[in-house]
N, C-alpha and C positions, 0 to 999 in steps of 0.2 A: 630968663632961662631959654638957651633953644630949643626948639621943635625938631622932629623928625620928617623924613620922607618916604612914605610908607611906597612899596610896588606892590600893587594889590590885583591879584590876575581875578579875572571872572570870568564866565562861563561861555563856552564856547559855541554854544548850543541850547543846550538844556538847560535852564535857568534852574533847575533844582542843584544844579553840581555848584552853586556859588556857598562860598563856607560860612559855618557862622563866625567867624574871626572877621572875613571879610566884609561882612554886612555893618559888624560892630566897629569896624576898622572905619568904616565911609560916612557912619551916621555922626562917629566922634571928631574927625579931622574939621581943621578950619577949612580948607582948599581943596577940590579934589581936582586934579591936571586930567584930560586926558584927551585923545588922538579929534573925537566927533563929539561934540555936546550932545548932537539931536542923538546919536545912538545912548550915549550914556545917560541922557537924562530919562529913556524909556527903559532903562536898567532902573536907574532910582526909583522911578516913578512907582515898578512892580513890587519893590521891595519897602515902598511907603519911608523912603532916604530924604529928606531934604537936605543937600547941600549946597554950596559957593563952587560954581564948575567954572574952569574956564582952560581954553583951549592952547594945547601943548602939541604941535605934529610937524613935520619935517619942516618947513618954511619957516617957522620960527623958531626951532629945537635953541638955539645957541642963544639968543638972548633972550628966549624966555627961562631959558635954563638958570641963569644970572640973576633974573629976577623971583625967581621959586626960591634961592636959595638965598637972597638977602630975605623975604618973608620968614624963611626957617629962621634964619639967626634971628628974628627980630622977634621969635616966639612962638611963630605959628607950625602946625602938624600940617601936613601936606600930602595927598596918597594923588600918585599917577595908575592911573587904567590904561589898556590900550584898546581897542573896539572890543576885542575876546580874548579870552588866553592869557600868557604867561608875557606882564610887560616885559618890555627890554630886548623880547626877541623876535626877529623883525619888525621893530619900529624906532623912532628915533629912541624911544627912552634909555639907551644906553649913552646918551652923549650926557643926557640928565644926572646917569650916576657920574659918568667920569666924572663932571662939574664939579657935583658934589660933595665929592674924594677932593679934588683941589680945593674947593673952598673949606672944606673940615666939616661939610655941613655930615650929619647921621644919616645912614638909607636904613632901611630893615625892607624885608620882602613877609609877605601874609601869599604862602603857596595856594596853586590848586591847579585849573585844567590848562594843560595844555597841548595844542592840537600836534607839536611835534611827536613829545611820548605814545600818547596817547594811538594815533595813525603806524608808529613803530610798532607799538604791543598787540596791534589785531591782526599786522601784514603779515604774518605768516612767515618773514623774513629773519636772518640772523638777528639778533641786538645785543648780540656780544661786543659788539664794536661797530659804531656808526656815525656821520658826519651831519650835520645840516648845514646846510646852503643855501636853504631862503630860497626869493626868488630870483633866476638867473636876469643877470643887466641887460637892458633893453640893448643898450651900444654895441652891435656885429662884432667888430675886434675885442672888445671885453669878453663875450660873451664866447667866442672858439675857443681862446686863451685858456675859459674856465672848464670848459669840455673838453677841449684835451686834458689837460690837469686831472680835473675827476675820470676820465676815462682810465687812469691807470690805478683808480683809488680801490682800495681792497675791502674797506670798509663796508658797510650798506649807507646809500647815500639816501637823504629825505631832502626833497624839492619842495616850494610851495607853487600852485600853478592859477590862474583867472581863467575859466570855460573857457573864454574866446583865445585863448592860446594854448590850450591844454592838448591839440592836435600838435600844430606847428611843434612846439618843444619835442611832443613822444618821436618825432621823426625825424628830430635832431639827436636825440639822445639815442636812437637806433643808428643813425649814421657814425655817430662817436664812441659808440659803446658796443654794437651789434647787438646780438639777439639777447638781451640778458632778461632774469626774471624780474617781473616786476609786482607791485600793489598798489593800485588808484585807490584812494578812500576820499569816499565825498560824506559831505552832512554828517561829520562825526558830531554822536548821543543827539543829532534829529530823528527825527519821525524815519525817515527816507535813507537812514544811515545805509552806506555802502562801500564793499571792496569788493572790486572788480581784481583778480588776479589770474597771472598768464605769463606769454614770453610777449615782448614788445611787437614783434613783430605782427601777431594772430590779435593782439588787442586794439594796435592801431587799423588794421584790418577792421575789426567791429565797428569802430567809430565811423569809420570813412564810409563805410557800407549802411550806417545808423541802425546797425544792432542796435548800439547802445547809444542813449541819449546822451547828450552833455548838458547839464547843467549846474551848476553849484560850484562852490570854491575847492578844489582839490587841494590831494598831498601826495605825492608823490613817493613813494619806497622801491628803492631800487637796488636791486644785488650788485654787491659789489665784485670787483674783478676778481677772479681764486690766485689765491697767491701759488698754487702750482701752476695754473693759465704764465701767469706774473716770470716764473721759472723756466720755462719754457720758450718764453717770446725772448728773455734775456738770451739764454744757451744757444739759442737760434742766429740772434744778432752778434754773437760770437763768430759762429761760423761763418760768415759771409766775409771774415778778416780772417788771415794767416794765423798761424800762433807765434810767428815772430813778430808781425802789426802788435797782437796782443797784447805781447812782452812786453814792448818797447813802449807801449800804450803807460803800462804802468811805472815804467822807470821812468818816463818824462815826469810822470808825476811824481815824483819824488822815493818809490820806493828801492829798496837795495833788492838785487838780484833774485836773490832767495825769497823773498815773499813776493815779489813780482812773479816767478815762477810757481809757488805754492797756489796764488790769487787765478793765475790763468787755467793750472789743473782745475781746481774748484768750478771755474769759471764756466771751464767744458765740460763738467760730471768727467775727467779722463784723470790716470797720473800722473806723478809730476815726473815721472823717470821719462814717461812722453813725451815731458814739453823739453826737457833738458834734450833728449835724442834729438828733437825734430831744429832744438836751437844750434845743436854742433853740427848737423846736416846743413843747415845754414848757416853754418859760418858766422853765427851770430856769436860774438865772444860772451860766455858767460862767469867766468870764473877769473 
């Protein structure tokens, strides 16, 4: 009979927030995968876990993926960890489920902390609606491509960020974004927990100046663009074109007259009895 693939998140911090599912989840499996032995085996160790660890992280995701899930069909339970947190997101273990979906092998997930929620529910920020994005690609061109994109995102965006970069980025993401609100949270459920909140501008200020120290693994929460902001920059980039440019804008694209004319009222907050005047002023055949 096969075995399963348990995702088993642990603690991010605070080693009392690991479940007791999760504990009973790690003592019972034959295998447990995950990113660092030496971090997970001083997990086990606290929890008096003896298991079979062995190591699952990006340089070998893909075929050790292949060989985790011939062990499942051959009978054995299997739970991957990732150093803290909720596996699968940001770390490889996401190539482990796909695998695992293609080969028919079973996943189940044993929930609990993780640093993305977690860093949203105390920023002070919307979470009506919000995106993660991990952390930005080291690669220059990857990396504008992903800033402009998010620059126009409406959502509230969460970053992951390393101290020694944690300046650099806020001064990119000021450059790309301008002055928007922000929430640093470090050492979430540590000792030393903190959110530092502000506009980007006055906080990169702190750091530069070493108000405020840098140290620990950040998360970044970021307001997203206002979708009246959003309305505004569009109606704008409107006017810098004719409203016959406009028109024509939208009849190349395929639409018929009448809603080409409808879409460009809209388009200017103006009516359409305007845009049809200003098109027989110009001679632009409408009808």
């Amino acid at each position: 009979m096969a075995g399963k693939i348990y995702l088993v998140a642990t603690p991010i911090g605070n080693l009392s927030d690991i479940s007791m599912r999760a504990i009973e989840t790690l003592k019972n499996v034959d295998i447990i995968a995950c990113e660092d032995t030496r971090n997970t085996i001083r997990l086990l160790n606290h929890f008096k876990i003896k298991g079979h660890l062995t190591s699952y992280h990006e340089y070998n995701k893909i075929d050790k993926a292949y060989e985790l899930c011939e062990k499942v069909k051959e009978g054995k339970n299997i739970a991957f960890v990732s150093d803290a947190g909720m596996p699968a997101i940001s770390d490889p273990g996401y190539e482990l489920v796909d695998i695992a979906y293609k080969e028919g092998v079973e996943v189940t997930v044993v929930p609990g902390a993780s640093a993305v929620v977690s860093a949203l529910a105390i920023s002070g920020i919307s979470s009506r609606r919000f995106a993660f994005e991990g952390f930005l690609p080291a690669d220059k061109n990857e990396k504008k491509e992903i800033l402009t994109e998010l620059s126009q995102e409406s959502r509230t965006l969460i970053l992951y960020e390393a101290p020694h970069r944690l300046l650099k980025t806020l001064k990119e993401l000021f450059e790309y974004m301008g002055d928007r609100n922000i929430a640093i949270v470090r050492e979430i459920t540590k000792l030393h927990e903190e959110v530092l909140k502000g506009r980007l501008a006055e906080i990169i200020s702190d750091y530069e100046s070493e108000k405020v120290a840098i140290r620990g693994e950040y998360v970044l929460v970021i307001e997203g663009k206002s979708l009246l902001e959003k309305k505004e920059e569009r109606q704008k980039s409107f006017e810098e074109i004719s409203i016959r440019e406009h028109y024509e804008k939208y009849i190349a694209e395929g639409m018929d007259k009448k809603e080409a004319m409808k879409a460009v009222a809209k388009d200017r907050g103006i009516q359409k009895r305007e845009v049809y005047k200003e098109l027989l002023l110009g001679n632009c055949e409408t009808r």
